[in-house]
Residue frames relative to the residue before (quaternion, step in Angstrom):
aa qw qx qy qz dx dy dz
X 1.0000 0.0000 0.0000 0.0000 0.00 0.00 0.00
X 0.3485 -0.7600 0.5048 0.2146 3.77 -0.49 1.19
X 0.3529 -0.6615 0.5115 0.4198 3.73 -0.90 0.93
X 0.7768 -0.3297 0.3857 0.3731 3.36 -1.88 -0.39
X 0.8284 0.3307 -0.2509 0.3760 3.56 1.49 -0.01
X 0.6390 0.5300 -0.2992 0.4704 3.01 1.70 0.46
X 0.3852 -0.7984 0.2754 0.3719 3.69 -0.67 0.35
X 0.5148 -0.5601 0.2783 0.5864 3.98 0.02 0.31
X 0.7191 -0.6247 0.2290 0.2006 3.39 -1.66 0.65
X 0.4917 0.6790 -0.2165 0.5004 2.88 2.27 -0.15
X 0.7324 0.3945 -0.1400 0.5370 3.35 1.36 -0.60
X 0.4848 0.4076 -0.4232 0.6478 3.62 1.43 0.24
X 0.6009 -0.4397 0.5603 0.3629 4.16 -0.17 -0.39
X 0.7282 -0.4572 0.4237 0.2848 3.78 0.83 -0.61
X 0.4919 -0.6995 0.1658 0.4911 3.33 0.20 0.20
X 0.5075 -0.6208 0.4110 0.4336 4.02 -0.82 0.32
X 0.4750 -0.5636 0.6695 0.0925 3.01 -1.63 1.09
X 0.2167 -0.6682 0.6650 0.2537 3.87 -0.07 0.95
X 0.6685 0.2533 -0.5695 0.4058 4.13 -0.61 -0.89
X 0.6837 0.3921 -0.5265 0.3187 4.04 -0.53 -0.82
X 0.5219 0.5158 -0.4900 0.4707 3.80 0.75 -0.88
X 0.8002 0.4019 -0.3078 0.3216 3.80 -0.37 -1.15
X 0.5560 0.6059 -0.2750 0.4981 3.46 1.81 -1.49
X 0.6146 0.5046 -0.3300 0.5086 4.20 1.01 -0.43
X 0.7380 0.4684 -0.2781 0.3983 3.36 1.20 -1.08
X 0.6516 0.5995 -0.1156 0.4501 3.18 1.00 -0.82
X 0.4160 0.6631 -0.2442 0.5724 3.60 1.96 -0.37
X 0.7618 0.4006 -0.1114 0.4967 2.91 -0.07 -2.11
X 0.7196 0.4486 -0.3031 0.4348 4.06 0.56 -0.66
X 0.4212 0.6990 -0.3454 0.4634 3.79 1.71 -0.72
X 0.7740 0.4669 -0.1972 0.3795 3.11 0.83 -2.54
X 0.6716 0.5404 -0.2883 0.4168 3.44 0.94 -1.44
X 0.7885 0.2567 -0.2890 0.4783 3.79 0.45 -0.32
X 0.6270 0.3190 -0.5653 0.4308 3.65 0.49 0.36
X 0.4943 0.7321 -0.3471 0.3152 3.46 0.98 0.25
X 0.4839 0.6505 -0.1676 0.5609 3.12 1.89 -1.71
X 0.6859 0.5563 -0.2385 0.4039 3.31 0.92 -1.84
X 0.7449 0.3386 -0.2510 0.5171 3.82 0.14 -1.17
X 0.8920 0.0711 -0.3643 0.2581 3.81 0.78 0.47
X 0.1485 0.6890 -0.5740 0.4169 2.81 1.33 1.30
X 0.7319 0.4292 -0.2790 0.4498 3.87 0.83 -1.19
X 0.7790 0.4565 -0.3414 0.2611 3.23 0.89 -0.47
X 0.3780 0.7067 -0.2775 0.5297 2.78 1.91 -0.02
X 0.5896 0.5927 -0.2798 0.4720 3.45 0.83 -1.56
X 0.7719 0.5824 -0.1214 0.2244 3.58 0.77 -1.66
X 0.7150 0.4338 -0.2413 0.4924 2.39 2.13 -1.19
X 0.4290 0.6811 -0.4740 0.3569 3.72 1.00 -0.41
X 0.7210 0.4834 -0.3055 0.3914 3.60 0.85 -1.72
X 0.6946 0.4583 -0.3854 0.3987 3.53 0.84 -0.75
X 0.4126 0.6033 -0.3912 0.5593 3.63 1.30 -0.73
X 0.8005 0.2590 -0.3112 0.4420 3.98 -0.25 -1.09
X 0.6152 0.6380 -0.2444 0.3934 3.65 1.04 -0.51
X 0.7632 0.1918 0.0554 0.6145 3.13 1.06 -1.41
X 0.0204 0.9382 -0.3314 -0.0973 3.88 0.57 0.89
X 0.1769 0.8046 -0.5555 0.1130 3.58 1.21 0.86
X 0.4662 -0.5573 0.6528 0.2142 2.78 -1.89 1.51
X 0.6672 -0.5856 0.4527 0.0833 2.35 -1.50 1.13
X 0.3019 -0.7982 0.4013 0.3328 4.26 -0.62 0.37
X 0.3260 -0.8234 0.4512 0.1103 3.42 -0.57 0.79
X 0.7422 -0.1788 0.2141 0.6093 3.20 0.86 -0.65
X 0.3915 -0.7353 0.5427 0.1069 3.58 -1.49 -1.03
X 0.2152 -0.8474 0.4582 0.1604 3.63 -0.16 0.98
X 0.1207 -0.9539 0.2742 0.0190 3.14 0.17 1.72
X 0.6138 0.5001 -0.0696 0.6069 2.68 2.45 -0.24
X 0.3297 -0.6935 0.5476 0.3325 3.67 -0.89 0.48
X 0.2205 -0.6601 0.6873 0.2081 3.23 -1.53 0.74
X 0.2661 -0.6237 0.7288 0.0948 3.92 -1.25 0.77
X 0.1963 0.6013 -0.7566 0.1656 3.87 -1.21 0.75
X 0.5097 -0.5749 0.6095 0.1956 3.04 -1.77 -0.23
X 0.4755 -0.6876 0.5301 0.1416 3.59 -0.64 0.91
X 0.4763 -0.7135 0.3637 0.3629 3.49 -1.02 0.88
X 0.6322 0.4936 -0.3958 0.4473 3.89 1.15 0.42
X 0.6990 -0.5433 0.1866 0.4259 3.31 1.34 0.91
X 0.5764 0.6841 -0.2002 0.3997 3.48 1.70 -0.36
X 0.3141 -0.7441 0.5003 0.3119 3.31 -0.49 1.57
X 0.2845 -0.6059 0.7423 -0.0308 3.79 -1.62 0.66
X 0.0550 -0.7132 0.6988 -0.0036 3.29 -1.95 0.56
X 0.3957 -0.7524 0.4315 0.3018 3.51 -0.33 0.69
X 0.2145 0.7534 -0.3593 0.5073 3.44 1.55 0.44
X 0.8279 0.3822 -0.1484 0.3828 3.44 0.29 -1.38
X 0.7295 0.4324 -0.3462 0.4012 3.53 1.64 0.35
X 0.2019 0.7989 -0.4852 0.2925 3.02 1.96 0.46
X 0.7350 0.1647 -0.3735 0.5415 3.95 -1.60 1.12
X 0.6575 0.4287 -0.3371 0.5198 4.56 1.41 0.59
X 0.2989 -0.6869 0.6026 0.2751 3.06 -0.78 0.84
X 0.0281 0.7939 -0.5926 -0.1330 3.55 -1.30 0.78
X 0.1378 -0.7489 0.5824 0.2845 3.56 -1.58 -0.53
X 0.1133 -0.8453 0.5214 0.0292 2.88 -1.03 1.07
X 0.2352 -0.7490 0.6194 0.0075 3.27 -1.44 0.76
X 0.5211 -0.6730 0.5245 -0.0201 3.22 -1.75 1.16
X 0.2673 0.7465 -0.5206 0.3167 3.52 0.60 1.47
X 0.2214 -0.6783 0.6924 0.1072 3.14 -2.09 0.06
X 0.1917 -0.9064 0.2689 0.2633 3.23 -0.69 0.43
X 0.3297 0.6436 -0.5415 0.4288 3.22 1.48 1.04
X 0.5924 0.6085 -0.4435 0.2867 4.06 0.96 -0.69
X 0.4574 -0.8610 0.2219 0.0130 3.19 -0.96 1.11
X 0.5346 0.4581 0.0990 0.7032 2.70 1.90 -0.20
X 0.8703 -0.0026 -0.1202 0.4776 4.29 -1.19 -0.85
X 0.7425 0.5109 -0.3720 0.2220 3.68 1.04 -0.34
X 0.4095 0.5253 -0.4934 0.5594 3.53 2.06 0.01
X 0.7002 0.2978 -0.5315 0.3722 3.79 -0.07 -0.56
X 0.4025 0.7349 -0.4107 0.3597 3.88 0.91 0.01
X 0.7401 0.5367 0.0580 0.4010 2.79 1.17 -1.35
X 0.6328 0.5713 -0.1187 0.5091 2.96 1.72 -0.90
X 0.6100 0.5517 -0.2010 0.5321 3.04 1.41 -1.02
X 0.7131 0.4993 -0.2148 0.4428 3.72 0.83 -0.94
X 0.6065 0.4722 -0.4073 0.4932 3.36 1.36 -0.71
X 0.5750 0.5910 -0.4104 0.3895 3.53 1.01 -0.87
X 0.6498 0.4550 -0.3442 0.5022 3.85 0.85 -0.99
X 0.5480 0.6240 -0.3656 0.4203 3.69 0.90 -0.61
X 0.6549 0.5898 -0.1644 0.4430 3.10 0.69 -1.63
X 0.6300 0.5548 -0.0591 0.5402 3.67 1.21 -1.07
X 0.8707 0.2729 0.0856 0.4000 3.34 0.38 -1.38
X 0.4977 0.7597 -0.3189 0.2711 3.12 1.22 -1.35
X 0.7127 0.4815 -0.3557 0.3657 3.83 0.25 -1.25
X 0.6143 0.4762 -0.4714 0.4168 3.98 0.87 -1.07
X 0.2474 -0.5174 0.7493 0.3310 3.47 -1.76 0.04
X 0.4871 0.6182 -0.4875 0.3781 3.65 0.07 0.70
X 0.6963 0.4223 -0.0788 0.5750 3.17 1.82 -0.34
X 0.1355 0.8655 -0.4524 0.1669 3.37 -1.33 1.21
X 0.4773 -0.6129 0.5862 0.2300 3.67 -0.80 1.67
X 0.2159 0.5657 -0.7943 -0.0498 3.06 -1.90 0.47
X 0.0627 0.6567 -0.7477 -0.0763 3.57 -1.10 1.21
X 0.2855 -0.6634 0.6895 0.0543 3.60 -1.22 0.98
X 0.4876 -0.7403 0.4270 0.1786 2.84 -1.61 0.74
X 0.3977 -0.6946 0.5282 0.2833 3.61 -0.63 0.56
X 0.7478 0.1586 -0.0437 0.6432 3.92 0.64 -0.86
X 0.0458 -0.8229 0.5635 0.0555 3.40 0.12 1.20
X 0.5363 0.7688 -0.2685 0.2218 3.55 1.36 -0.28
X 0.6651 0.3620 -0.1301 0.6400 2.65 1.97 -1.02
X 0.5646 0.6201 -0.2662 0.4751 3.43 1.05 -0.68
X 0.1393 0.8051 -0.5764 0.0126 3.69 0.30 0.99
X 0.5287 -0.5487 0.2491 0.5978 3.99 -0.92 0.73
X 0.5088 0.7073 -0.3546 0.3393 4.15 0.90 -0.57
X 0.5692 0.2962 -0.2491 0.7254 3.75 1.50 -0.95
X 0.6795 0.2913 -0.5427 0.3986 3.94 -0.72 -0.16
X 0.6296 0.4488 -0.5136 0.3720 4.02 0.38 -1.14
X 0.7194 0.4973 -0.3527 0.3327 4.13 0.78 -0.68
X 0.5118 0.6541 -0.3083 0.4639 3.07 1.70 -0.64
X 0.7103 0.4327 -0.1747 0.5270 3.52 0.48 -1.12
X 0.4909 0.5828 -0.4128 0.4989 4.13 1.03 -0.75
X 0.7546 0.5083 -0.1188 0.3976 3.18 0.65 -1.76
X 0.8513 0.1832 -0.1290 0.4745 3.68 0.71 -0.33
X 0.6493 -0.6370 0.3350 0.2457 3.12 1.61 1.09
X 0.7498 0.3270 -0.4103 0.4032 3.49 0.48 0.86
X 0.0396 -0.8314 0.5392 -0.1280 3.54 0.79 1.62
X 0.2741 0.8074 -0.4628 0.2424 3.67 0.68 0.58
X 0.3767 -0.7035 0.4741 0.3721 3.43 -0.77 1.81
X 0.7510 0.4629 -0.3494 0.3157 3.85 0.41 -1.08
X 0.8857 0.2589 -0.2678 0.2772 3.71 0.85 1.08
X 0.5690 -0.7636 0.2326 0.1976 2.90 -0.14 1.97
X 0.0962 0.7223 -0.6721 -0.1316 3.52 -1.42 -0.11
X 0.2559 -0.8582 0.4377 -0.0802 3.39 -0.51 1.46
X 0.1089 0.8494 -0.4921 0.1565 3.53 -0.94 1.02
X 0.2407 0.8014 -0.4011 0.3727 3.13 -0.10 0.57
X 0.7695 -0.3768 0.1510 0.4931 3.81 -0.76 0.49
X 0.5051 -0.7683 0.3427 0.1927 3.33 -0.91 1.90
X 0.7113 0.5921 -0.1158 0.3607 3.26 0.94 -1.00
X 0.7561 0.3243 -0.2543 0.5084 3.10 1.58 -0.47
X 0.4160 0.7425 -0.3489 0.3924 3.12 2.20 0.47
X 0.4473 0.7933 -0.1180 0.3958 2.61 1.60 -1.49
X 0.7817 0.2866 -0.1303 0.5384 3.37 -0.12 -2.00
X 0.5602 0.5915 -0.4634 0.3485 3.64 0.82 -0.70
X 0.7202 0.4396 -0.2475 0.4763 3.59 0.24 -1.49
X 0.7280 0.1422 -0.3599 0.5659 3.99 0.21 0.05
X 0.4978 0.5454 -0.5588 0.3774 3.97 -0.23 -0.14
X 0.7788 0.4299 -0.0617 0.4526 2.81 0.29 -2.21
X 0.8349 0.2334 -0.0840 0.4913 3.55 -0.47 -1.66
X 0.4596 -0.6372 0.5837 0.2052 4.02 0.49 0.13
X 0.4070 0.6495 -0.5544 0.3244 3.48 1.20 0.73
X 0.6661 -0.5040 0.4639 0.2951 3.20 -1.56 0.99
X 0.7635 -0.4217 0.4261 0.2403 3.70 -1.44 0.72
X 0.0930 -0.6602 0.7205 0.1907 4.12 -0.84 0.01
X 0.1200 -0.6724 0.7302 0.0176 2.64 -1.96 0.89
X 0.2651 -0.7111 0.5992 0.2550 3.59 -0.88 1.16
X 0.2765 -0.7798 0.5454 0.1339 3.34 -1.32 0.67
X 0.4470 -0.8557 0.1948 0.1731 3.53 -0.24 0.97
X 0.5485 0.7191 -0.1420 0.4022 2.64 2.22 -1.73
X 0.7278 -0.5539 0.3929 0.0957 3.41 -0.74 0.95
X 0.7621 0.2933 -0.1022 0.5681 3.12 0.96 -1.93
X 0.4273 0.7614 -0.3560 0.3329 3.50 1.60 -0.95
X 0.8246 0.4956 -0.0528 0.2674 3.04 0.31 -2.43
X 0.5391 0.5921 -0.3382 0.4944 3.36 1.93 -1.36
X 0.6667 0.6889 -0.0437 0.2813 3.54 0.87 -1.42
X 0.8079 -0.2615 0.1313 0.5115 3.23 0.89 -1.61
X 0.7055 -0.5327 0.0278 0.4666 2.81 1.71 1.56
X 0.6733 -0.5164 0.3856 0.3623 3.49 -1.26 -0.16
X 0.6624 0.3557 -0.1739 0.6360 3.78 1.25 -0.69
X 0.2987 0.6538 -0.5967 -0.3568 3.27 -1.41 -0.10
X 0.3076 -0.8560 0.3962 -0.1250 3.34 -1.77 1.31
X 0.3850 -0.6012 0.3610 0.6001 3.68 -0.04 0.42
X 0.2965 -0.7254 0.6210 0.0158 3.08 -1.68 0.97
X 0.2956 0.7758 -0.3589 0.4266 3.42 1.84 0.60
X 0.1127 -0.7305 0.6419 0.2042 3.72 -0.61 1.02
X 0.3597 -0.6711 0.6295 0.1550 3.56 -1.42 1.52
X 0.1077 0.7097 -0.6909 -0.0857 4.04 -1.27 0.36
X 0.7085 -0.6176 0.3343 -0.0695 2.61 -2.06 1.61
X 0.0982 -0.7599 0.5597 0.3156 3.31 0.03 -0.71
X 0.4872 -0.5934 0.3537 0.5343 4.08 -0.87 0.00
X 0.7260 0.2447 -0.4818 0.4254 4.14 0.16 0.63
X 0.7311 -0.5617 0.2543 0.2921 3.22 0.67 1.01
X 0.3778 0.6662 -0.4941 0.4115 3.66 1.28 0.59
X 0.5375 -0.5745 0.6021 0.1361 3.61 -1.05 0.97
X 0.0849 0.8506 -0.5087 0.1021 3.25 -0.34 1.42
X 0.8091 -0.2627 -0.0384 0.5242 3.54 1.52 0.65
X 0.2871 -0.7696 0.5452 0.1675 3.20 -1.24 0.68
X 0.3014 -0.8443 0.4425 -0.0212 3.11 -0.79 1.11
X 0.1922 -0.8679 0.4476 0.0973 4.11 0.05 1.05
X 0.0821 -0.8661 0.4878 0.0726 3.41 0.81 1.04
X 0.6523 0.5896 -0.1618 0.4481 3.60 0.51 -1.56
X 0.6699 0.3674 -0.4117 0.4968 4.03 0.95 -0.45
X 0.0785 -0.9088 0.3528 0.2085 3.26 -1.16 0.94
X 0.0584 0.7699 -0.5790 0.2618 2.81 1.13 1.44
X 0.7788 0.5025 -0.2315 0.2956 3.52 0.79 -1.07
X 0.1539 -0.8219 0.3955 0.3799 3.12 1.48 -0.50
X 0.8299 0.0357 0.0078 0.5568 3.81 -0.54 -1.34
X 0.5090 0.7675 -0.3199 0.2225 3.14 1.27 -1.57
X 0.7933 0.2969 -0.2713 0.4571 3.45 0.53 -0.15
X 0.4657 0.5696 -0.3751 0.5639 3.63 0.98 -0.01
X 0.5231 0.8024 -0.0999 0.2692 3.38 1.09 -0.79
X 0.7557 0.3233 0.1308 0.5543 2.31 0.64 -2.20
X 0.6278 0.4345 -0.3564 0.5385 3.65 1.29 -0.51
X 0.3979 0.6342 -0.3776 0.5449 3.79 1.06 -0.46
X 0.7494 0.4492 -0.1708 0.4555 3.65 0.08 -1.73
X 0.8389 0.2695 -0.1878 0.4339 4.00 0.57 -0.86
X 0.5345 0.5294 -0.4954 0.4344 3.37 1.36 0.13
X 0.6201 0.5918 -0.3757 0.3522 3.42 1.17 -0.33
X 0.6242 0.6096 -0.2825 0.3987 3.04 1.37 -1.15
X 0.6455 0.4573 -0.3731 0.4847 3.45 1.15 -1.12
X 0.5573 0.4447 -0.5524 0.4319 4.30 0.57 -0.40
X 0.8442 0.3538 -0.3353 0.2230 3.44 0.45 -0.15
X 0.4834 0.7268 -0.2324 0.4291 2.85 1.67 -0.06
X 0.4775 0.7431 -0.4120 0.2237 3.24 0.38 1.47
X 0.4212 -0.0064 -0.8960 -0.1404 1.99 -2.13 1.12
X 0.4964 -0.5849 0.3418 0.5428 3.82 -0.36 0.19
X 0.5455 -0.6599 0.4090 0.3157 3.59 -1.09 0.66
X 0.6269 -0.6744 0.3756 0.1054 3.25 -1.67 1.33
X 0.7852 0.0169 -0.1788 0.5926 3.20 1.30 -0.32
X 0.4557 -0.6070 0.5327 0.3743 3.46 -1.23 0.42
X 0.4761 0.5963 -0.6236 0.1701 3.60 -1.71 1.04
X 0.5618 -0.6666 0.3638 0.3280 3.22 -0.73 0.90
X 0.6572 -0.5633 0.4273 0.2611 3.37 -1.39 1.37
């Protein structure tokens, strides 16, 4: 006779069999860890091919031409480096401060790179207003990096503007008003990320030199995929991550 707190034996299955109870538990724990197992390795696998095989990764795609003026007075189209792998970078040359270490970095890739014609600087201009092609050619005289295979671009602000976020997925400027700000950390602030290209114009990483949390590590790594992309041929037909 079943008490008032149990249910009748017909409606429980009968009584429990402790080994099958434990034999179910012991399954389900079998399944769950050879499971863990087959993707713990595959995981494992991927990392090794990833450290083995270092393809940047695809970000996007310049789907649009950009038209500016070169700092020798010469109109240009980012068009004309299609089948070159470039980087480019987001400077001005009144800023006082993150765009020389901008610079610094690039001369290093220059320094590195510079000799292929497969290769190409682009520093653009954040305040093209002030930044006529007459101030960047003195800028660049002045800091010793007169190099035919790297551009400095100006030309109409607004369509710089939309260009660098539409196009390159660059973060937004902000002008900064404050006095103490502007003396300090310039008149703009702007992503200070160098972006590289691939030769059909697919975004192939972005690259946070200027943060120094990262120290080298990111100079590095752009160092590490521009190589990959010289070797990376033919370059690939469509953009999508690997």
């Amino acid at each position: 006779m079943p008490t008032s707190n149990s249910l009748p034996e017909h409606l429980t299955g009968g009584p429990r069999n402790p080994v099958a109870w434990w034999g179910t538990i012991a399954g389900v724990c079998l399944v769950i860890l050879a499971g863990s197992f087959f993707v713990t390795r595959a995981y494992r696998a991927k990392l090794r091919h990833e450290i083995e095989n270092p393809r940047p990764y695809f970000a996007g795609k310049l789907a649009s031409d950009l038209r500016a003026v070169n700092r020798d007075g010469q109109p240009v189209a980012l068009s004309q480096l299609n089948g070159k792998i470039f980087v480019a970078g987001y400077q001005y040359t009144s800023c006082p401060s993150g765009c020389l270490g901008m610079a610094a970095f690039m001369i290093l890739l220059h320094d590195k790179f510079g000799e292929r014609d497969d290769f190409q600087l682009v520093s653009i201009s954040v305040d093209p207003a002030e930044d006529t092609p007459e101030k960047m050619d003195a800028w660049v005289r002045d800091h010793g990096v007169d190099e035919k295979n790297w551009w400095f671009l100006t030309g109409d602000g607004q369509r710089i503007r939309d260009y660098m976020i539409r196009e390159f997925k660059f973060f937004g400027t902000r002008e900064n008003t404050d006095p103490a700000t502007i003396a300090s950390e310039g008149k703009f602030a702007h992503d200070q990320r160098l972006c590289l290209v691939d030769r059909d114009r697919n975004i192939r990483g972005y690259y946070d030199v200027m943060n120094p949390r990262h120290g080298n590590s990111e100079i590095d790594r752009l160092v590490r995929d521009i190589e990959y992309l010289f070797r990376e041929q033919p370059a690939p037909a469509a953009a999508g991550n690997p």
